[in-house]
VOBA-1610 file (N, C-alpha, C; in pm, whole numbers, padded with zeros to 5 digits, always signed):
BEGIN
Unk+00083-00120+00000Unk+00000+00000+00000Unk+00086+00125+00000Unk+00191+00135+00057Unk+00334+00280+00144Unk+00358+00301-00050Unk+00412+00225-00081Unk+00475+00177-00254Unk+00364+00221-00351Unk+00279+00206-00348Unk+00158+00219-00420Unk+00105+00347-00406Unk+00113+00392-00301Unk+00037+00582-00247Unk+00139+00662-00280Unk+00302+00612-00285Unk+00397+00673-00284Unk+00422+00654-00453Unk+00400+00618-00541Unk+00400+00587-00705Unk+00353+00690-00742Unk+00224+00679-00674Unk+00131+00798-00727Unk+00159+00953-00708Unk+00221+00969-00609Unk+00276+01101-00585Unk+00375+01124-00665Unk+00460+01064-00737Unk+00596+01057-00744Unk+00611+01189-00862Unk+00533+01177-00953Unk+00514+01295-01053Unk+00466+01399-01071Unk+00410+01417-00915Unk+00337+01550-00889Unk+00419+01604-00808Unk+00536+01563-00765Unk+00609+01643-00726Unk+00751+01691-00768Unk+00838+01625-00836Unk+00917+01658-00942Unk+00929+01646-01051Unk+00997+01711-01173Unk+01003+01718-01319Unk+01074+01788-01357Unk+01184+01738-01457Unk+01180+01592-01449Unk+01227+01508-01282Unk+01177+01353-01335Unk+01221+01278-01232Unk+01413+01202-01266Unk+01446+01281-01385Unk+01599+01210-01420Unk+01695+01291-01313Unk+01643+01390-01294Unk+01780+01501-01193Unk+01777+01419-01109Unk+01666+01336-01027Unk+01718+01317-00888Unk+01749+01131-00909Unk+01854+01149-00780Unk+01927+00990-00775Unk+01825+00881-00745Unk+01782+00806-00813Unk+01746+00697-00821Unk+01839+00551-00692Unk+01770+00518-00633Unk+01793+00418-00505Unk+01981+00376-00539Unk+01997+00270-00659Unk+02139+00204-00643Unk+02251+00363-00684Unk+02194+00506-00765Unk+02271+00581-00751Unk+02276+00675-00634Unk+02230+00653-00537Unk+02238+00748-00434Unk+02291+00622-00328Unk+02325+00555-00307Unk+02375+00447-00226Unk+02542+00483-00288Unk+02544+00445-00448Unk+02677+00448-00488Unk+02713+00600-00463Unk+02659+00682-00478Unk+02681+00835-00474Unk+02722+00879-00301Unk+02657+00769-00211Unk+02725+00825-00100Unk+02823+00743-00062Unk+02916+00621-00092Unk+02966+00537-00097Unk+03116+00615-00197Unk+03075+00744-00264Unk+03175+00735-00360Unk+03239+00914-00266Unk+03154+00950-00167Unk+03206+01127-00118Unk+03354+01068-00014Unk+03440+01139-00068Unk+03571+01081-00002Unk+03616+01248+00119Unk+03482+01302+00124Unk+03571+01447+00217Unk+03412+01467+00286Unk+03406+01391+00416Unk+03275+01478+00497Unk+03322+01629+00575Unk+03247+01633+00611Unk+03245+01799+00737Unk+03334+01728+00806Unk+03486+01841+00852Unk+03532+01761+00956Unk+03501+01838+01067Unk+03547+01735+01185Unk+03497+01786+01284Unk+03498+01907+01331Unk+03449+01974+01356Unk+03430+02149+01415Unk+03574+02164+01510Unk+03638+02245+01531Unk+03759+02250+01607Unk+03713+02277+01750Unk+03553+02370+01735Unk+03527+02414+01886Unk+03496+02262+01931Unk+03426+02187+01933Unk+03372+02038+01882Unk+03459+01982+01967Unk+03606+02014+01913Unk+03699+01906+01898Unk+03796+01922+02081Unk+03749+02059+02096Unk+03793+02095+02227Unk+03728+02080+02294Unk+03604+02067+02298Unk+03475+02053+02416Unk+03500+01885+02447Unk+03542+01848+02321Unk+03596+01637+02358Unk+03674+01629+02466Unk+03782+01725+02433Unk+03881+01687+02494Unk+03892+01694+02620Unk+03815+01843+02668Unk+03758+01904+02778Unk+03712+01767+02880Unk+03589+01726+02754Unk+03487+01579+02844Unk+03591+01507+02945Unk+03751+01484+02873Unk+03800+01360+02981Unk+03925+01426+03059Unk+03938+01561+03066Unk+03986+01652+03154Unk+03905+01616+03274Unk+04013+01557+03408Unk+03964+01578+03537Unk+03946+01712+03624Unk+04006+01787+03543Unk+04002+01917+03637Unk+03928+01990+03543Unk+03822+01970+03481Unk+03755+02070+03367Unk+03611+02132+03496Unk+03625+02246+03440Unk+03500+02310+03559Unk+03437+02428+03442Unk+03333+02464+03553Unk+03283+02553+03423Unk+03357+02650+03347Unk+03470+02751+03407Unk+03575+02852+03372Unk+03640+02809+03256Unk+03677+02647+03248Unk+03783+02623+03143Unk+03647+02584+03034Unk+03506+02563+03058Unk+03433+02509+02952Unk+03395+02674+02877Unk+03338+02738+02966Unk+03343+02880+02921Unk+03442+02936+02854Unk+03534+02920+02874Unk+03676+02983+02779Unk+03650+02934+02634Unk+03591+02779+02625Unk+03613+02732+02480Unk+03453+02774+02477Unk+03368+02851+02517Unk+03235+02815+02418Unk+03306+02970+02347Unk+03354+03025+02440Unk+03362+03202+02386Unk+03467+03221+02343Unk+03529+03120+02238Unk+03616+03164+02085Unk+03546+03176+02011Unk+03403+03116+02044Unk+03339+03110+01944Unk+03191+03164+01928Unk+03168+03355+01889Unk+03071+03439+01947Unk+02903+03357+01916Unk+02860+03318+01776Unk+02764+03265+01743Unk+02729+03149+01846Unk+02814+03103+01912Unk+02805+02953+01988Unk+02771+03027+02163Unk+02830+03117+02161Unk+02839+03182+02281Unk+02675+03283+02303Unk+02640+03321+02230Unk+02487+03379+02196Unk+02428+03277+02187Unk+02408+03146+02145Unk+02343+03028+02147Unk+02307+02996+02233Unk+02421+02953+02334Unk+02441+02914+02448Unk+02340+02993+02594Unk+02373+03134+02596Unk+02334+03270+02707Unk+02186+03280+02659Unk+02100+03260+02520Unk+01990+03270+02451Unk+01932+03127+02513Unk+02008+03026+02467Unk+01896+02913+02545Unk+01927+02886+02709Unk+02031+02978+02769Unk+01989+03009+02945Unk+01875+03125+02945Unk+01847+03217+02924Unk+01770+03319+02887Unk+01592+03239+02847Unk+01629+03154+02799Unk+01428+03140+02764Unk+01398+03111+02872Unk+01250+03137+02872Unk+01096+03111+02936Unk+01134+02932+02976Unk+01216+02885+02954Unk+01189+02730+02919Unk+01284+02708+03095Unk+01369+02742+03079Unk+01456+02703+03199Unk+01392+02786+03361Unk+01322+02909+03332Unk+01267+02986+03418Unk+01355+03074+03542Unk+01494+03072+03485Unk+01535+03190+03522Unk+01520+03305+03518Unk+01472+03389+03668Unk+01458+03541+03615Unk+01558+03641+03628Unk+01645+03602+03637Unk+01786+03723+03673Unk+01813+03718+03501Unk+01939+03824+03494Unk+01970+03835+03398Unk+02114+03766+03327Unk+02099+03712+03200Unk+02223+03618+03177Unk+02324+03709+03084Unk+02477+03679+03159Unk+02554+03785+03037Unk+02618+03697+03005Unk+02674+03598+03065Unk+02828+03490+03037Unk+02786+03404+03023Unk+02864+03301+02920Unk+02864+03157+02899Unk+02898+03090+03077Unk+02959+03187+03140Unk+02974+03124+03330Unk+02833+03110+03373Unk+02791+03268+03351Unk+02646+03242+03442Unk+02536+03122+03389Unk+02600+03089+03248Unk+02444+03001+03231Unk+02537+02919+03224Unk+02610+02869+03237Unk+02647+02727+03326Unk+02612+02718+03481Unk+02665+02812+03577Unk+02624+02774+03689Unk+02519+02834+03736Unk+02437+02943+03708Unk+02300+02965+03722Unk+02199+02883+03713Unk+02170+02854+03561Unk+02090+02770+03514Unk+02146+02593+03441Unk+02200+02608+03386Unk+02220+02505+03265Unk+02256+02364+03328Unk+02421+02421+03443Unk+02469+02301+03477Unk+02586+02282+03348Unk+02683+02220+03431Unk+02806+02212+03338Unk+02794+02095+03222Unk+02712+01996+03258Unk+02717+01860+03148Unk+02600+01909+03084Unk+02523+01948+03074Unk+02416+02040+02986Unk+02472+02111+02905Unk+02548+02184+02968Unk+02629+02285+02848Unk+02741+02172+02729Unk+02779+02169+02825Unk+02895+02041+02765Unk+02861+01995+02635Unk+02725+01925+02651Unk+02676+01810+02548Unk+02597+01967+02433Unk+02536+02039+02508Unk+02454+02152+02450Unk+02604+02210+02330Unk+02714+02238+02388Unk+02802+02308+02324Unk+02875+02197+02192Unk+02864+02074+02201Unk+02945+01972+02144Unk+02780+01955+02017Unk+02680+01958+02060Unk+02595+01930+01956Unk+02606+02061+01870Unk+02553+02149+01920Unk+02568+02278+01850Unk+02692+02347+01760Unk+02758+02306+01785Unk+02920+02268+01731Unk+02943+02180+01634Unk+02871+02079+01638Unk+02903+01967+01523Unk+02833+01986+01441Unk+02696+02051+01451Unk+02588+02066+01352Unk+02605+02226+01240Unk+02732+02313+01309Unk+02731+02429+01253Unk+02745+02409+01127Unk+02894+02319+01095Unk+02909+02298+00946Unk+02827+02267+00876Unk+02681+02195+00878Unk+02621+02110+00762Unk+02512+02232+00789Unk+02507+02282+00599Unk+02371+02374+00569Unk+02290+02323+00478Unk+02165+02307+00560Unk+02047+02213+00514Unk+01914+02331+00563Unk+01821+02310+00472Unk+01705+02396+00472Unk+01678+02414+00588Unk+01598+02483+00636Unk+01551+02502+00764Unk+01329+02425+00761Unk+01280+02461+00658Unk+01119+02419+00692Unk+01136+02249+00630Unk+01006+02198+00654Unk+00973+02065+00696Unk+01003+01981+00778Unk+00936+01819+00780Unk+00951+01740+00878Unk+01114+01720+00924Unk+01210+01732+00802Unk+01311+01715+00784Unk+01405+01819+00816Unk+01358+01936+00788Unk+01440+02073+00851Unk+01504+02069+00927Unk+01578+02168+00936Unk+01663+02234+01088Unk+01607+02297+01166Unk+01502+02383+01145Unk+01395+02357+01247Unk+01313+02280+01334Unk+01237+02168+01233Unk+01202+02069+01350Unk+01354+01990+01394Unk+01439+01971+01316Unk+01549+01860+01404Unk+01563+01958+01547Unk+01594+02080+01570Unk+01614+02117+01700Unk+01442+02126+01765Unk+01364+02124+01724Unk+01235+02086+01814Unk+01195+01944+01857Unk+01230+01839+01826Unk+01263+01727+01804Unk+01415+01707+01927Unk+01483+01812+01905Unk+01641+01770+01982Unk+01596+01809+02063Unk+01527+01925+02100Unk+01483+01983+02273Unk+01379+01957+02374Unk+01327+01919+02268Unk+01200+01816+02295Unk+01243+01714+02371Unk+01303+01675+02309Unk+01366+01506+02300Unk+01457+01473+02424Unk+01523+01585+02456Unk+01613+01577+02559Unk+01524+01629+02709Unk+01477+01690+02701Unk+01391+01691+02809Unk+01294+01582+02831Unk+01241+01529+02715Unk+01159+01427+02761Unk+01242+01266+02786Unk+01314+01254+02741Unk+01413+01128+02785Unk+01450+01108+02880Unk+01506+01214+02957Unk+01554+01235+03116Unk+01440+01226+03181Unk+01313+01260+03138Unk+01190+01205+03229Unk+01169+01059+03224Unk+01180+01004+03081Unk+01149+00832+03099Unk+01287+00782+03176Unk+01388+00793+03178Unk+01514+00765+03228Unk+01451+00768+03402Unk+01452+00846+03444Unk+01451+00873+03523Unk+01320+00797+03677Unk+01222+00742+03526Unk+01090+00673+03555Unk+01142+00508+03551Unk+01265+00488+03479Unk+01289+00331+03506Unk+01349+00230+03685Unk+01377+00143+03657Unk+01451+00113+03743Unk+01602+00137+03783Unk+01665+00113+03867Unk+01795+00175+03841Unk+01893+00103+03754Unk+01889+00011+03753Unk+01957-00139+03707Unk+01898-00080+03550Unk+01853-00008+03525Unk+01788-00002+03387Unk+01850+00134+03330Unk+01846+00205+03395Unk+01846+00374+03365Unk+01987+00365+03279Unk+02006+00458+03198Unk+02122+00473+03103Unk+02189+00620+03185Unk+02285+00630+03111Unk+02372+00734+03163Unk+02309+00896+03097Unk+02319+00955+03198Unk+02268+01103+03131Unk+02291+01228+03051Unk+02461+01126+03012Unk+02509+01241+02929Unk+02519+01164+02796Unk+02489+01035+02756Unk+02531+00967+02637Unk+02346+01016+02604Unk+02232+00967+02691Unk+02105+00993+02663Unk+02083+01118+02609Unk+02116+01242+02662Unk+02156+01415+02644Unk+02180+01415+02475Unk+02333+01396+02457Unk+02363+01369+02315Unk+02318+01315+02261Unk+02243+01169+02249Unk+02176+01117+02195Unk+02048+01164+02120Unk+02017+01225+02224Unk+01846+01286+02169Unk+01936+01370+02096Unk+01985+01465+02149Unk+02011+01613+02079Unk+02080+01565+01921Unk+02142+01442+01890Unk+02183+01459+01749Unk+02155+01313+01702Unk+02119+01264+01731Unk+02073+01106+01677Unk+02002+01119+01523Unk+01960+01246+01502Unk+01909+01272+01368Unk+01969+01359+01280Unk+02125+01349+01268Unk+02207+01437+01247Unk+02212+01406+01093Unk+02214+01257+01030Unk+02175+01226+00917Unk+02119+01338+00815Unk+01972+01412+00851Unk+01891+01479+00802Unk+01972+01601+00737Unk+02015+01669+00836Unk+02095+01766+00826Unk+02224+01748+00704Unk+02282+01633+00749Unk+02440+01582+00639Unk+02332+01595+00514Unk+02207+01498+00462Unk+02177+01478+00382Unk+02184+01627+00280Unk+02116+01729+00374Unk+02074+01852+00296Unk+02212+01923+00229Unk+02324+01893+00324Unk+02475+01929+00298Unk+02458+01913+00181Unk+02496+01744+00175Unk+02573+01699+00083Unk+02481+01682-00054Unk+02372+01666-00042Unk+02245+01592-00127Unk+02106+01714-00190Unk+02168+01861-00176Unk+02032+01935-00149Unk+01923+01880-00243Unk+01961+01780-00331Unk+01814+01800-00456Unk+01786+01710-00397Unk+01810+01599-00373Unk+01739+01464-00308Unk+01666+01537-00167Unk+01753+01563-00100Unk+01619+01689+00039Unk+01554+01702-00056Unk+01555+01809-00092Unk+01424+01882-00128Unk+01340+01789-00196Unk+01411+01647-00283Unk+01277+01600-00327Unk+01223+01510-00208Unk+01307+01425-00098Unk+01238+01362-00008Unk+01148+01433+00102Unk+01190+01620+00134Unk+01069+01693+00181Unk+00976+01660+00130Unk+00972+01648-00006Unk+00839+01707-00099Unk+00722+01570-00105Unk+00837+01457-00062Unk+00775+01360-00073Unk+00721+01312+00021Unk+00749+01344+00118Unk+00713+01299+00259Unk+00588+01472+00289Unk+00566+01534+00220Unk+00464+01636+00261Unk+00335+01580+00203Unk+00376+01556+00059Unk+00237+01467-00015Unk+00214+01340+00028Unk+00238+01269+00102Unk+00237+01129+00202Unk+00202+01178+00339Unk+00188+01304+00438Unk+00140+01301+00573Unk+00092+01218+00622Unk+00048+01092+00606Unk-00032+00956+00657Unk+00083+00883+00673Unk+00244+00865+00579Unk+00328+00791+00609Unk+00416+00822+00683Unk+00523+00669+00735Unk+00643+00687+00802Unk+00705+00776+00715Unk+00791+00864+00798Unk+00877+00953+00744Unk+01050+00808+00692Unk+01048+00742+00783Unk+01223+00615+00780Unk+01130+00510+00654Unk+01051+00485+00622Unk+00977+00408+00488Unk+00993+00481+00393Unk+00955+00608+00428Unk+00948+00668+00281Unk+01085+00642+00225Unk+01176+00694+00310Unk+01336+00756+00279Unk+01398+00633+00183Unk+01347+00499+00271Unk+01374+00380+00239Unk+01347+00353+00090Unk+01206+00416+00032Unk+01172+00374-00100Unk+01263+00443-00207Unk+01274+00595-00154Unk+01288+00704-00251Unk+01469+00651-00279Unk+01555+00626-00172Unk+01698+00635-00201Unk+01727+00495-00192Unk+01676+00379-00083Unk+01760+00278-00033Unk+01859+00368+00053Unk+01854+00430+00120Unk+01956+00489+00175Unk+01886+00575+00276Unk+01874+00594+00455Unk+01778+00681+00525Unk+01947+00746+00612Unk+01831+00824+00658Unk+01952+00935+00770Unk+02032+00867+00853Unk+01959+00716+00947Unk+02085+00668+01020Unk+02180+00586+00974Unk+02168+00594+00865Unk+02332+00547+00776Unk+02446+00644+00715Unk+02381+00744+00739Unk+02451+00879+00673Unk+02499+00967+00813Unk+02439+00938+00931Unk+02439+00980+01045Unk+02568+00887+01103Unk+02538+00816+01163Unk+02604+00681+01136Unk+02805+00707+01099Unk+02745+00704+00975Unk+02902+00753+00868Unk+02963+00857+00923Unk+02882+00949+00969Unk+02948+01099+01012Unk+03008+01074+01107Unk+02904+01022+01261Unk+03005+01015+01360Unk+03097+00934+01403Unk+03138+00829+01303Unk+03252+00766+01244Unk+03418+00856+01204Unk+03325+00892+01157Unk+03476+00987+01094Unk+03484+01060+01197Unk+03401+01092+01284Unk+03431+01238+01351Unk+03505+01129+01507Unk+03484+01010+01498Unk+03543+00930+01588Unk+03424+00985+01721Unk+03359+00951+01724Unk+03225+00965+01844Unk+03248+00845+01934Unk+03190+00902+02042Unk+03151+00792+02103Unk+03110+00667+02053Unk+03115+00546+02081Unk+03092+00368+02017Unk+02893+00417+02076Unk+02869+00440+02196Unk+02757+00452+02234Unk+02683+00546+02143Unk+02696+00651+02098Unk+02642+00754+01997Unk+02650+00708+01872Unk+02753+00635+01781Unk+02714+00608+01669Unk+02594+00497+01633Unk+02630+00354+01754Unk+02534+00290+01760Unk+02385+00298+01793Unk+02357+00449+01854Unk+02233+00469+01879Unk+02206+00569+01758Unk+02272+00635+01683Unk+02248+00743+01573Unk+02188+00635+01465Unk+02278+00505+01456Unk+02242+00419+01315Unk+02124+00325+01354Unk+02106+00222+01510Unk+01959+00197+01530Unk+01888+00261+01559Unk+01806+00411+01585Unk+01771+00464+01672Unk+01619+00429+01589Unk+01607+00385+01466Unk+01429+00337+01395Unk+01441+00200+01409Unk+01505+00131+01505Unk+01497-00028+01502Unk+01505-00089+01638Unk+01374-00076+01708Unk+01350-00157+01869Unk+01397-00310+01914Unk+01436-00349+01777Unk+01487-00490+01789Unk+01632-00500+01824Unk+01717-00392+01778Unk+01867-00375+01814Unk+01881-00475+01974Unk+01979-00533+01962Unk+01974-00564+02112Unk+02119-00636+02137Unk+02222-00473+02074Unk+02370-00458+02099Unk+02408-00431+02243Unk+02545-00368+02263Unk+02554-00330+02387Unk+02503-00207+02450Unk+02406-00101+02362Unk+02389-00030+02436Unk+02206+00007+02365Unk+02143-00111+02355Unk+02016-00136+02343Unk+01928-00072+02392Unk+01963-00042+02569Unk+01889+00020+02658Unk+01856+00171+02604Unk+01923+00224+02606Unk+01953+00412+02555Unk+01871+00418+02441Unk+01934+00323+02357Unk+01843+00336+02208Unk+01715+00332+02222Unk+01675+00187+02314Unk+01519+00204+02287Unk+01456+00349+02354Unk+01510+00384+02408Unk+01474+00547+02501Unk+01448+00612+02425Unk+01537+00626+02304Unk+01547+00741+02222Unk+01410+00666+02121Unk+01437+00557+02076Unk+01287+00521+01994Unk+01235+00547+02053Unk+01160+00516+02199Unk+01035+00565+02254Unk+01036+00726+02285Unk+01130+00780+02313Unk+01125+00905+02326Unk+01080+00994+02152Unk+01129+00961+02065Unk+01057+00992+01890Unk+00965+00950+01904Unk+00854+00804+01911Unk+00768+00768+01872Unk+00637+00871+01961Unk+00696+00921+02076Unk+00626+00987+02175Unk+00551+01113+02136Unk+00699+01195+02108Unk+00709+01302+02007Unk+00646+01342+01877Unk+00653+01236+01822Unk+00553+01206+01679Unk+00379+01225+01727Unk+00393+01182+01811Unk+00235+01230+01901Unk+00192+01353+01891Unk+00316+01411+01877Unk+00280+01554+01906Unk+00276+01647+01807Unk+00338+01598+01696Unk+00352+01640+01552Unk+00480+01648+01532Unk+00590+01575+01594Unk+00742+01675+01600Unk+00824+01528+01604Unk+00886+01532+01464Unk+01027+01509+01434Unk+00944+01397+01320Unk+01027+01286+01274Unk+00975+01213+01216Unk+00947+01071+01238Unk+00918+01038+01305Unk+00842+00958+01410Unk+00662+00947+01382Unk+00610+01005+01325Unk+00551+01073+01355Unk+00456+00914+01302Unk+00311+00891+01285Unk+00227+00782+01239Unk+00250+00694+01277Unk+00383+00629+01387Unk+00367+00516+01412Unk+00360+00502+01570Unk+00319+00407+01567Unk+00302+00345+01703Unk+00429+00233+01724Unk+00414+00265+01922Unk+00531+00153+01991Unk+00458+00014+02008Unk+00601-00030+01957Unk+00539-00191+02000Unk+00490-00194+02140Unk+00421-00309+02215Unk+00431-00315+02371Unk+00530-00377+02434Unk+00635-00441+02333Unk+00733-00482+02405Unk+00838-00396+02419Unk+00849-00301+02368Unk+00929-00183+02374Unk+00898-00153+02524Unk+00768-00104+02578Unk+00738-00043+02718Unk+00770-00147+02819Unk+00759-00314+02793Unk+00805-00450+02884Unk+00918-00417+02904Unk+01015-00422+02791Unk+01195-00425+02823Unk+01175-00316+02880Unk+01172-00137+02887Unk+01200-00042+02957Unk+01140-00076+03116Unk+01058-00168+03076Unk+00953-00133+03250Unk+00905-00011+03281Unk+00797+00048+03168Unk+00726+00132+03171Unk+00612+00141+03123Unk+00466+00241+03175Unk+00368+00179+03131Unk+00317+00300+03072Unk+00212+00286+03015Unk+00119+00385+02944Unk+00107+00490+02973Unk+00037+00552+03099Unk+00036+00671+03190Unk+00078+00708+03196Unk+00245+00647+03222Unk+00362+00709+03258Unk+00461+00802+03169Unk+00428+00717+03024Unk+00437+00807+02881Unk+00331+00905+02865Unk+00260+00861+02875Unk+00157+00996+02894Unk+00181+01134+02946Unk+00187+01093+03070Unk+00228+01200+03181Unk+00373+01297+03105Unk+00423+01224+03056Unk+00576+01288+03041Unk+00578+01387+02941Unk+00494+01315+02835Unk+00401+01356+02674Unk+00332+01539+02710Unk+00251+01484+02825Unk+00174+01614+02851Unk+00302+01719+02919Unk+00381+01679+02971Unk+00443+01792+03074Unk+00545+01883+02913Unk+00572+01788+02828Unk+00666+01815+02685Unk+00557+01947+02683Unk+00417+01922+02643Unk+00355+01984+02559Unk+00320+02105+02645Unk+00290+02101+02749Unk+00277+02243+02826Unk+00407+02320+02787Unk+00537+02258+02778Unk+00623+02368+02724Unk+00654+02409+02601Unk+00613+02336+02491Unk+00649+02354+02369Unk+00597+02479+02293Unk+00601+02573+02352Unk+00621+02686+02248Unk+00663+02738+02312Unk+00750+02734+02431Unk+00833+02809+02479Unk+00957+02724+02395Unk+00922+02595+02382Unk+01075+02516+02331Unk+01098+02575+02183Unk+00958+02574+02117Unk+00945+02602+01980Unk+01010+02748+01966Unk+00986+02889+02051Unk+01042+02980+02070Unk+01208+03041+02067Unk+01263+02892+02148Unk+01411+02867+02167Unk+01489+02858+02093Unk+01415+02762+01981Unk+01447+02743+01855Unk+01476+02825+01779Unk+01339+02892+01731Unk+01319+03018+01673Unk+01439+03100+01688Unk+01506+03123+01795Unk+01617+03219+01844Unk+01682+03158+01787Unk+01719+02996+01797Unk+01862+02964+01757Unk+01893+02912+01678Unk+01823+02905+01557Unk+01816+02937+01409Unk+01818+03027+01331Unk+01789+03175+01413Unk+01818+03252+01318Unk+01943+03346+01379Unk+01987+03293+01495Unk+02128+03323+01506Unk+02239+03251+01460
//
């Protein structure tokens, strides 16, 4: 039926259909790019920072503010309605130890950093807009299911943090490297609203974001825990070494998709997904609703830090 609804669209939205890569040439076409984004240098210091024993907020602040756009990013998302500070923020210091917290910033400064290089549209499901409504979303609501498991269960809070915040980093590379294929898999996934957004991708290229995601934080040498959750993060069956986190982050998207936000969106969780976490209905619920009381303050945040 996905194949069949998706045929039919196929010519009402581009013309010709020869410009764009056809499934075995966009597989070979990304199989053949021998130079990705390298890693961001601010990026590359905030790593290094991570396994510094004596790193405190002073030495993390020094590296957000070489870098002014990152440093306005940063003081802008201590500053929203969302965190509910009312004093006033001037330093990458104060919104570390005011509001943020140093491993907040940390992971906040290392995502925001890695994502500068790749320029990809900003509207649709696929945008750079929803990916950070989707990333802020996402990270606030994960630390709530995390936090709802058992302990023997719970994942770590800074691999979960990063996780949400770039697990869909794919999207973004794609628009880099691929802009006509974006724009035609936006186009395709707008005239389909009833479908998976990870099916469609599947028909149009043979090729979806967590393989291209995947690839990136490979080269960029990531964490083993982050690449493996960037490349299963649409597959509840994974059940590698760090299974637990992943399914978080699936249930944390599929949640989200509830809400209209990211691409997740039409499907439903298995129930064995909620068995392995040891979590129940309500409890997603509950977490679902507390997301949505804030989301246009989150949506707002955004707004700021996209067009800075």
């Amino acid at each position: 039926m996905e194949s069949t609804l998706i045929n039919w669209t196929l010519s009402s939205i581009v013309s010709p259909l020869e410009q764009f890569s056809h499934p075995a040439d966009m597989r070979d076409a990304v199989g053949k790019i021998n130079e990705l984004p390298p890693f961001p240098g601010i990026a590359d210091k905030v790593m290094q920072l991570a396994a510094d024993p004596l790193a405190d907020a002073g030495k993390l602040a020094a590296i957000i503010e070489l870098d002014p756009i990152l440093t306005t990013q940063v003081i802008r998302w201590a500053s929203s309605p969302l965190y509910g500070y009312r004093g006033k923020i001037t330093t990458v210091k104060d919104a570390i130890t005011r509001v943020l917290g140093f491993d907040f910033v940390m992971n906040l400064a290392l995502g925001l950093s890695a994502l500068k290089p790749l320029r990809a549209p900003k509207k649709g499901v696929i945008g750079t807009e929803m990916f950070w409504i989707q990333a802020l979303s996402g990270t606030r609501l994960i630390k709530m299911l995390n936090q709802q498991l058992m302990a023997d269960k719970q994942s770590r809070p800074d691999v979960l943090f990063l996780s949400a915040l770039i697990h869909n980093i794919g999207f973004p590379l794609l628009g880099h490297e691929f802009p006509a294929e974006f724009d035609y898999l936006s186009k395709l996934i707008a005239v389909n609203p009833t479908l998976n957004t990870y099916n469609i991708e599947q028909f149009a290229f043979d090729v979806d974001h967590t393989l291209l995601g995947a690839w990136l934080m490979k080269s960029w040498a990531m964490p083993k825990p982050i690449i493996d959750i960037v490349y299963h993060h649409h597959n509840p069956n994974y059940r590698g070494e760090h299974y637990m986190p992943n399914l978080l982050v699936y249930l944390t998207d599929i949640l989200l998709g509830s809400l209209g936000i990211g691409d997740s969106q039409n499907q439903q969780c298995p129930d064995d997904v909620l068995i392995e976490l040891g979590l129940d209905a309500k409890i997603c619920e509950s977490a679902v609703n507390d997301i949505n009381e804030v989301l246009s303050d989150i949506k707002a945040t955004v707004g700021d830090l996209i067009r800075s």
